[in-house]
C-alpha atoms as one frame of an Amber mdcrd trajectory, in Angstrom:
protein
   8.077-173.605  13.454   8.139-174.801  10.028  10.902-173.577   7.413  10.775
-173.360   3.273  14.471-172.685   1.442  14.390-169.929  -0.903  14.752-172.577
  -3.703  11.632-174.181  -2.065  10.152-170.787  -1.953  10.646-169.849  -5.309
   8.820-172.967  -6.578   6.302-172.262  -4.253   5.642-169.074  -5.858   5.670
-170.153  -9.251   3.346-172.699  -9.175   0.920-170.365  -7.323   1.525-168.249
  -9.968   0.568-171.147 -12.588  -2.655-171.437 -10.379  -5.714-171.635 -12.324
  -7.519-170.292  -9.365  -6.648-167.371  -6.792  -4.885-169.107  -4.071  -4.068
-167.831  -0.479  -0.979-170.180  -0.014   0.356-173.817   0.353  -1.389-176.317
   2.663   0.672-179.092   3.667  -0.610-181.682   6.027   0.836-184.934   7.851
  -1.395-188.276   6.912  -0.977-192.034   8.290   0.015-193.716   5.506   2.857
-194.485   3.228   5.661-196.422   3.465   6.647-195.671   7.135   3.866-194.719
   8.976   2.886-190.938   7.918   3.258-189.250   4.538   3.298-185.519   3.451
   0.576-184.286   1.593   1.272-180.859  -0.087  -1.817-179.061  -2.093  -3.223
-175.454  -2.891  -5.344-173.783  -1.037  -7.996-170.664  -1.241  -7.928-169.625
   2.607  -6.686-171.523   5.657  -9.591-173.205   7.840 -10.591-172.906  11.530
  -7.276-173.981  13.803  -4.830-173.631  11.176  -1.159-172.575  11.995  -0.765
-169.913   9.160   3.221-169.314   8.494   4.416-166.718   6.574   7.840-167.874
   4.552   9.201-164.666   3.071   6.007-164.058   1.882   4.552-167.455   1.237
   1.618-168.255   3.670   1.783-172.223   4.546  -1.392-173.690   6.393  -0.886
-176.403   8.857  -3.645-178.015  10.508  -3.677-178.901  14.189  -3.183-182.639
  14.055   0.154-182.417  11.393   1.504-178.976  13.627   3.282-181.171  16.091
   4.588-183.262  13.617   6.189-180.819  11.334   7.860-178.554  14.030  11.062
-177.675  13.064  10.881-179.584  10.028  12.793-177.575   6.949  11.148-177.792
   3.060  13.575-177.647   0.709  13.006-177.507  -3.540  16.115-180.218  -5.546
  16.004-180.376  -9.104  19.039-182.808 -10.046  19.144-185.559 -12.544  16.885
-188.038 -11.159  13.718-185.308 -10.936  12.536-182.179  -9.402  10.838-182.160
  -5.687  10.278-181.038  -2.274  12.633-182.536   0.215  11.583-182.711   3.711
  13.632-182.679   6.749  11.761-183.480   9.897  13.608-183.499  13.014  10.656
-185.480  14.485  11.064-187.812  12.371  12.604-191.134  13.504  13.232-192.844
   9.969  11.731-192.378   6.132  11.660-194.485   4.157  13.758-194.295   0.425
  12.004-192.377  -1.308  11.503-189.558   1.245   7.900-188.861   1.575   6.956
-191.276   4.115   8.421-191.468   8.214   7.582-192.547  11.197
């Protein structure tokens, strides 16, 4: 099962709360592409679709769609703001290698 930190949660939570729209929760999907073979895609959504995994992380719902569930098992989120920039920070047990900037594995 997927994880968020609380520091990811909290960031979660405030840009759903920033939401111009009523949103259900974070979707976040795995997509060939990128620098290593599959990238993260993270986005807002209303309500999770047909075959979704629906995870509840102390209250945030995160949909995962069948083809990225496998791929993101175990796999923690975590939220670092430091110097260089503010992001989500992924790490994927299933992942053999990523590439420097972090979004992209294979």
């Amino acid at each position: 099962m997927l994880a968020l930190t609380d520091n990811a949660v909290d960031a979660v939570r405030r840009v759903l709360a920033d939401a111009q729209e009523a949103v259900a929760g974070l979707r976040i999907t795995v997509e060939t592409g990128g620098c290593s073979g599959y990238q993260y895609k993270l986005g807002l959504e209303i309500e999770p679709q047909d075959g979704d995994e629906v995870v509840d992380c102390s209250g945030v719902k995160v949909f995962i769609d069948q083809t990225s569930q496998p791929l993101l098992e175990g796999a923690e989120i975590d939220f670092v703001e430091d110097v260089s920039g503010a992001g989500f920070v992924f790490h994927n047990p299933n992942a053999k290698s990523s590439c420097g900037c972090g979004k992209s594995f294979c």
